[in-house]
C-alpha positions in Angstrom: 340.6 25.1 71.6 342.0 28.6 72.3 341.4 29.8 68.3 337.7 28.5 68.6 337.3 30.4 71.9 339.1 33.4 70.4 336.9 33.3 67.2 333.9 32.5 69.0 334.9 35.7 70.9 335.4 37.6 68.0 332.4 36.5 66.0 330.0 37.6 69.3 331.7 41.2 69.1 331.3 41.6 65.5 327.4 40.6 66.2 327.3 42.9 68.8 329.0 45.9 66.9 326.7 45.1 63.8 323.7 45.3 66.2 324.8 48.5 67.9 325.5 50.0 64.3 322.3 49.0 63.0 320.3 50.1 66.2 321.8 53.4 66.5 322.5 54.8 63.0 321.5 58.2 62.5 322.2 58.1 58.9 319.5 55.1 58.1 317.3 57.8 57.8 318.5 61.3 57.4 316.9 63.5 55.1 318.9 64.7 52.2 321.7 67.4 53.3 320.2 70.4 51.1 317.0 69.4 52.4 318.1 69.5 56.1 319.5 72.9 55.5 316.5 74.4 54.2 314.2 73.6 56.4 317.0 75.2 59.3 317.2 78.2 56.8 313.8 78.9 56.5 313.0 78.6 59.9 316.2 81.6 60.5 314.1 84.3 58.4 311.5 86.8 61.0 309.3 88.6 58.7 305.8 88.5 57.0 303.9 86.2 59.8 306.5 85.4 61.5 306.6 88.2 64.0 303.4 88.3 64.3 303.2 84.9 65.8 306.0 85.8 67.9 304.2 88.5 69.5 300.8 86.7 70.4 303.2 83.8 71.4 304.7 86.5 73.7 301.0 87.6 75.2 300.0 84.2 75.1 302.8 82.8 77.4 302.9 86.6 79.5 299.2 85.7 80.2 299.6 82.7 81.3 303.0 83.3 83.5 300.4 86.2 84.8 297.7 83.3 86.1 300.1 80.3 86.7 298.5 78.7 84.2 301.2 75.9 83.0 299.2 75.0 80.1 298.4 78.1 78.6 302.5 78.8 78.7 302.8 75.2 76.9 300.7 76.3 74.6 303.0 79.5 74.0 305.7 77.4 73.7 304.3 74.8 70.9 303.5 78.1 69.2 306.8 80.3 69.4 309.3 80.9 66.3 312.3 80.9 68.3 314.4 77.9 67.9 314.6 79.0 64.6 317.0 81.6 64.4 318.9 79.5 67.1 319.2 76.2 65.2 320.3 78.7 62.6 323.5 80.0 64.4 324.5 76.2 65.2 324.0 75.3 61.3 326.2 78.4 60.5 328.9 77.8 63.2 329.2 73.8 61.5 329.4 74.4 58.1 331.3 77.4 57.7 328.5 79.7 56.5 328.8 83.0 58.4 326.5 85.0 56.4 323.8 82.4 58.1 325.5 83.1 61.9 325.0 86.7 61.8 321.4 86.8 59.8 321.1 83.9 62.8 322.1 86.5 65.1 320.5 89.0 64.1 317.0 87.6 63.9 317.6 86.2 67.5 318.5 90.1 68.6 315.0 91.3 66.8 313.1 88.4 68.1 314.9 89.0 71.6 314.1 92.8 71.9 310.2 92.2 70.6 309.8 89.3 73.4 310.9 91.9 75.8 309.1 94.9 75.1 305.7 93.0 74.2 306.0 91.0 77.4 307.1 94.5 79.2 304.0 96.2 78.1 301.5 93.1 78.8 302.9 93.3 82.6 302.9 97.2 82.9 299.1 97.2 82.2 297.7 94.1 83.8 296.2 94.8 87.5 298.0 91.4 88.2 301.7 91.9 89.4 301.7 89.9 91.9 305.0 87.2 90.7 302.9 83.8 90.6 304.8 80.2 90.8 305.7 79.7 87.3 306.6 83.4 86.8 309.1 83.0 89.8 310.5 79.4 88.7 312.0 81.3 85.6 314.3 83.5 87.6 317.0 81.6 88.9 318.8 79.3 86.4 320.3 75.8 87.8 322.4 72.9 86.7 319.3 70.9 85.4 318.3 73.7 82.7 321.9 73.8 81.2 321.1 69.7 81.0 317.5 70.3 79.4 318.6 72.8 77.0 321.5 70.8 75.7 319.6 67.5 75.6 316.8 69.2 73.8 318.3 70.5 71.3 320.8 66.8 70.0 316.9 65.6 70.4 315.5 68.9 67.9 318.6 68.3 65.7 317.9 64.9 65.3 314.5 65.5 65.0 315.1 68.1 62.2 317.0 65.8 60.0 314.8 62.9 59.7 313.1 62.4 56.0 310.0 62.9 57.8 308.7 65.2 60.3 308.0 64.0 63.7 306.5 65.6 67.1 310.3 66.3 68.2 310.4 70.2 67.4 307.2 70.8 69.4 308.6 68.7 72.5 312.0 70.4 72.4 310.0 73.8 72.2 308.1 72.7 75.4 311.5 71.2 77.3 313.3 73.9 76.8 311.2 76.6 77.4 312.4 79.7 75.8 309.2 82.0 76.4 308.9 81.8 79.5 312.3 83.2 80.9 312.0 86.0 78.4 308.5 87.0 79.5 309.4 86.6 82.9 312.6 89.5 81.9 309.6 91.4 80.4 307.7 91.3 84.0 311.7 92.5 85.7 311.4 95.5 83.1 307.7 96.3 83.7 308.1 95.7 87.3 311.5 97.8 88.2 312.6 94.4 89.7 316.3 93.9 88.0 317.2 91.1 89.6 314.1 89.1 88.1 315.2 90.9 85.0 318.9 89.4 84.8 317.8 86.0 86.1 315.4 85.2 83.7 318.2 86.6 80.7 320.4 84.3 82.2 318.2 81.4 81.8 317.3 82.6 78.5 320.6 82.7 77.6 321.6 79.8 78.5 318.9 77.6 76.9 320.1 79.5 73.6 323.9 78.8 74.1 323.2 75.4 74.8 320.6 74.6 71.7 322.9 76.2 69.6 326.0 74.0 70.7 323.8 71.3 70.4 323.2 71.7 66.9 326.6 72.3 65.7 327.7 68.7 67.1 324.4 67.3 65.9 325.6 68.8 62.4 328.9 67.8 63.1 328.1 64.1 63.9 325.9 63.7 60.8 329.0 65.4 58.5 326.9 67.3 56.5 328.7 69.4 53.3 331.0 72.4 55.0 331.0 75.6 52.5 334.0 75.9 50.4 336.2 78.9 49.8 337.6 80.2 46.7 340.1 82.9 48.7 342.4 80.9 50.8 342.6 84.4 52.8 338.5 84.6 53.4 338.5 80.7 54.8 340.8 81.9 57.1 338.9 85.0 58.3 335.8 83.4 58.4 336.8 80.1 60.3 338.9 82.6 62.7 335.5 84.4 63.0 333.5 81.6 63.7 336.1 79.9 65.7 336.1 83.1 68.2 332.1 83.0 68.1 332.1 79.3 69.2 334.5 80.0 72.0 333.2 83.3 73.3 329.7 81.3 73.9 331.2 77.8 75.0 333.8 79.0 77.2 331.7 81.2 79.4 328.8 78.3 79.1 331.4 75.8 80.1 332.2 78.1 83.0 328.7 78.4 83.8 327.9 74.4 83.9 330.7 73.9 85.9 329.4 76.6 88.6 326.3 75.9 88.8 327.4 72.3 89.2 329.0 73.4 92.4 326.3 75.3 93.4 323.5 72.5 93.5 326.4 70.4 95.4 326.5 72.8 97.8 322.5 73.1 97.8 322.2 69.4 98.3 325.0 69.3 101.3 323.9 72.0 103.5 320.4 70.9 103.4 321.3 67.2 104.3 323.8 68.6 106.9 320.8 70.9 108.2 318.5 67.9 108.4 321.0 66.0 110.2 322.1 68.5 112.9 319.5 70.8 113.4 316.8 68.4 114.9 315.9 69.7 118.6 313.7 68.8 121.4 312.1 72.0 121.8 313.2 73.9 118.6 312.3 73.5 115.0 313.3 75.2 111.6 311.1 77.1 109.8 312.7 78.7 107.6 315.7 78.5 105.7 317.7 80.6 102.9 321.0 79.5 100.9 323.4 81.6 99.4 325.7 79.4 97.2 327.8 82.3 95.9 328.8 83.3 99.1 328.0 80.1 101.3 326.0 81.1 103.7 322.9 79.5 105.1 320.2 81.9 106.9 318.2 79.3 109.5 315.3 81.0 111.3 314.3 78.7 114.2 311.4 79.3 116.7 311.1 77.3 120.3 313.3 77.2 122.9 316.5 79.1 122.1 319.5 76.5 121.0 322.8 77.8 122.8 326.2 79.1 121.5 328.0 76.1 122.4 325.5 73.7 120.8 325.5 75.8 117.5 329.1 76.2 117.6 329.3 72.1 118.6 327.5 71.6 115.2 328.7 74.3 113.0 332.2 72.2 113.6 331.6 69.9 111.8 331.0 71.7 108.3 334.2 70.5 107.4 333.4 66.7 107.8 330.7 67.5 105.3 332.7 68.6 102.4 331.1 71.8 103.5 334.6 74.1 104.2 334.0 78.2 103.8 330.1 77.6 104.7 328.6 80.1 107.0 325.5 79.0 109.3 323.7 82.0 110.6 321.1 81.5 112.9 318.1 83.4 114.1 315.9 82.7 117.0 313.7 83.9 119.2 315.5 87.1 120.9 317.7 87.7 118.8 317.1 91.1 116.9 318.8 90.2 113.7 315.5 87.7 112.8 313.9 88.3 109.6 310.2 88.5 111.1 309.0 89.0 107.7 310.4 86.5 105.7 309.5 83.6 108.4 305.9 85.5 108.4 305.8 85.0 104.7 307.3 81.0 105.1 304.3 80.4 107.8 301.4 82.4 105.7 303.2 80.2 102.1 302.7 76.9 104.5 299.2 77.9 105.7 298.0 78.8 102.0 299.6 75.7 100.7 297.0 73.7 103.5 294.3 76.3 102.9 294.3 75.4 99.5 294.5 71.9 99.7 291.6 72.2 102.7 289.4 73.5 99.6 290.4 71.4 97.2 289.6 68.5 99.4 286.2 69.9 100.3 285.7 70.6 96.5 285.6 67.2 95.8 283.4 65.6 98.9 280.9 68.3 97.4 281.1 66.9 93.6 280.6 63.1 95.5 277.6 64.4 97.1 276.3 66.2 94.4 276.6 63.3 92.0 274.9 60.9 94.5 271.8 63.5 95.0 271.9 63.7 90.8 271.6 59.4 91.0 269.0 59.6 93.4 266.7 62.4 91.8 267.2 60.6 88.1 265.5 57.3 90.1 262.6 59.2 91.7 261.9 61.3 88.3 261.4 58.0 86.5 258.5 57.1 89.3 255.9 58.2 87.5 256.7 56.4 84.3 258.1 53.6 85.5 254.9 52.4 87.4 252.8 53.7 84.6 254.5 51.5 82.3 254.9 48.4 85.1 250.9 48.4 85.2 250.4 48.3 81.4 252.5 45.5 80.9 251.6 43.5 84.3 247.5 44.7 85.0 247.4 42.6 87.7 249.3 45.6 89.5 247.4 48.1 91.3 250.1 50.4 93.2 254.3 50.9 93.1 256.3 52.7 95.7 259.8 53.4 94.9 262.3 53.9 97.8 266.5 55.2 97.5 267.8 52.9 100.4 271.3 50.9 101.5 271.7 47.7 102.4 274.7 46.6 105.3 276.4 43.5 105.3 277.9 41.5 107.2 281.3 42.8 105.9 279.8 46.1 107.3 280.0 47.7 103.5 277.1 50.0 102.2 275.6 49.1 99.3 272.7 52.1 97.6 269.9 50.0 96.4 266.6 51.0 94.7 263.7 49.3 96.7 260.6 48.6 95.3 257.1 48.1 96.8 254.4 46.0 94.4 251.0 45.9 95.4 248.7 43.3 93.0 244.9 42.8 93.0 245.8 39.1 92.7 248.7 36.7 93.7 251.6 36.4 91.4 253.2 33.5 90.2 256.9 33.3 90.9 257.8 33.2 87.5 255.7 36.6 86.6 257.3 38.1 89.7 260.6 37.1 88.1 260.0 38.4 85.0 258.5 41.9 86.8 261.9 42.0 88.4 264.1 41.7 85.3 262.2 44.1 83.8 263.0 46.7 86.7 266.5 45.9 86.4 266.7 46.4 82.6 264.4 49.6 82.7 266.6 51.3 85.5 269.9 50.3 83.9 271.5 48.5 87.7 271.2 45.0 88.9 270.9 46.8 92.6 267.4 46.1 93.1 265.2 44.9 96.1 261.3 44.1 95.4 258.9 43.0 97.3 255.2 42.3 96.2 252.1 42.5 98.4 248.3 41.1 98.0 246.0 43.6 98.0 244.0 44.2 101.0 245.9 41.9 102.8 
């Protein structure tokens, strides 16, 4: 009994494992390895078109970061040459080749230092400067771009060595979104506004790092051929090279994750803990600004002013929260050290947001109303022919009024109805009254239909 339960046992997790395998295995259908590597290769190389493209990518995606227009900067994106050069470096750190890392390198560099200086002229000649939405999303990297830009690129190296080509490389090129933070450095440079500048690098940075590392696992994963070495002496220098390359990019990346891990813990903390214990009868927070870097949390509040104890009371508790070494600093009303012109600019960003969605709102009751007066004209423009035509085929009728009305239930629901008057020289009979009315019906396209037929000189 206990060998048939064992076997049974081991017969369901060789199924199991054989599904998994088959489900799951990357090699079913991989392109050929040269083939793989060329099309990475080619895609390394910036010259003839290919900078050329690069830089009307670069206006394309500066315009649209210019009018916070998300899909014109998609469309920049789907367009741009960049994840070649980085797929590249991660094909050259796997398989030895470091001729291929520094042209990778190098391409990256030029394509870098054309990004900036297109997007830096675009922004120092538009009358635009104003930083829109999508411009200003681009300057401040967090955890979940380290996660889309190492996700996206397993998914574009995948992608890349399939037999055939897929829609992958164009949705990595969106996820990722390597234009945009290089424009928005463009904008820091055209602008004189470095901190816009070395948050946007950063991002950019990043998403390279992290594509690049992807690739090299993907590579690594599917095994392809590693370049040999004749000189013992060269494998060494050239693995020690590339060995110091990968480390000098993961270790500080590594670093990175794990900060800004912390960082969007602390994020998430203080703004439960300032939901939780800032809620006052007579005082209300309007505005509030977090520092991870240094932990400190800026609170402008506006009412009644909360006292010391009370603030002290709940500040107390910041170690409860998993929130030790956080700083609340508070402004209210009276208190000098307010920022009057950043909770101006919170109370003007709240009133545009309703402004805006006031218009948009109105916007569409006009389109309603406008496509109700445009159902109502088309039904008194066909008048004319309608009754013209009704008295050809029925000459029995003499005259034909036409009336847009609405008929109320008893459900209390309006219902718009076309109502139509029939005057004859002689009584109908019901079944040409019938066949007068599913006439109407047919010739006005609607089943919403009221007719009524009089006698002449009655």
């Amino acid at each position: 009994m206990d060998n048939n339960t064992s076997q049974k046992r081991l017969s369901f997790s060789m199924r199991m494992q054989r599904f998994m395998v088959q489900r799951f295995n990357l090699r079913e259908d991989k392109a050929d390895d040269a083939e793989i590597e060329t099309r990475i290769r080619d895609g390394v190389e910036l010259r003839g078109a290919t900078p050329w493209i690069l830089i009307f990518a670069i206006f394309v995606a500066s315009v649209g970061l210019n009018v916070n227009s998300a899909a014109v900067i998609i469309g920049a994106m789907l367009i741009s040459p960049l994840m070649g050069p980085i797929m590249g470096a991660g094909l050259g750190v796997a398989v030895y080749d470091f001729d291929l890392v520094k042209r990778s390198l190098t391409n990256l560099g030029i394509a870098t230092l054309i990004s900036l200086i297109v997007s830096a002229l675009y922004f120092s000649l538009t009358p635009l400067q104003q930083a829109q939405s999508e411009l200003l999303a681009r300057t401040s990297p967090t955890l979940w771009d380290v996660l889309i830009a190492l996700f996206g690129g397993l998914a574009g190296i995948v992608g890349m060595t399939r037999r055939e080509k897929s829609n992958v490389i164009p949705g990595v090129a969106i996820a990722t979104a390597l234009m945009p933070p290089v424009c928005t450095a463009g904008y820091g440079i055209a602008t004189g506004q470095w901190n816009y500048f070395g948050g946007a690098l950063y991002l950019y940075t990043i998403n390279c790092v992290f594509i690049s590392l992807a690739t090299v696992v993907g590579i690594r994963a599917l095994k392809l051929k590693r370049r040999t070495f004749t000189n013992i002496e060269t494998e060494r220098k050239v693995k020690t090279a590339l060995l110091v390359l990968a480390l000098g990019t993961s270790l500080p990346s590594g670093y990175l994750a794990i900060k800004l891990v912390k960082q969007e813990v602390f994020k998430s903390d203080i703004q439960g803990f300032v939901a939780r214990e800032f809620v006052f009868a007579n005082a209300e927070v309007v505005d509030i600004k977090i520092n991870p870097n240094k932990k400190t949390v800026d609170l402008s509040l506006i009412g009644d002013p909360v006292s010391k104890d009370i603030l002290h009371n709940i500040e107390s508790k910041l170690s409860n929260a998993n929130l030790e070494g956080a700083k609340i600093i508070v402004h209210q009303a009276g208190d000098n050290r307010i920022d009057v012109t950043a909770l101006k600019s919170s109370l003007l960003s709240d009133l545009l947001i309703n402004s805006q969605e006031a218009v948009r709102q109105r916007d569409m009751q006009l389109e309603k109303l406008k496509s109700e007066l445009a159902a109502r004209d088309e039904v008194l423009l066909k008048a004319d022919d309608v009754s013209n035509e009704l008295r050809q085929l029925f000459p029995e009728v003499s005259t034909v009024i036409f009336a847009d009305g609405v008929t109320v239930g008893a459900d209390k629901i309006k219902k718009n109805v076309i109502y139509l008057n029939v005057t004859t020289r002689e009584l109908l009979r019901k079944n040409t009254q019938q066949r007068i009315l599913d006439w109407f019906k047919v010739r006005m396209k609607t089943d919403a239909v009221i007719i009524h037929f009089d006698l002449e000189g009655r």
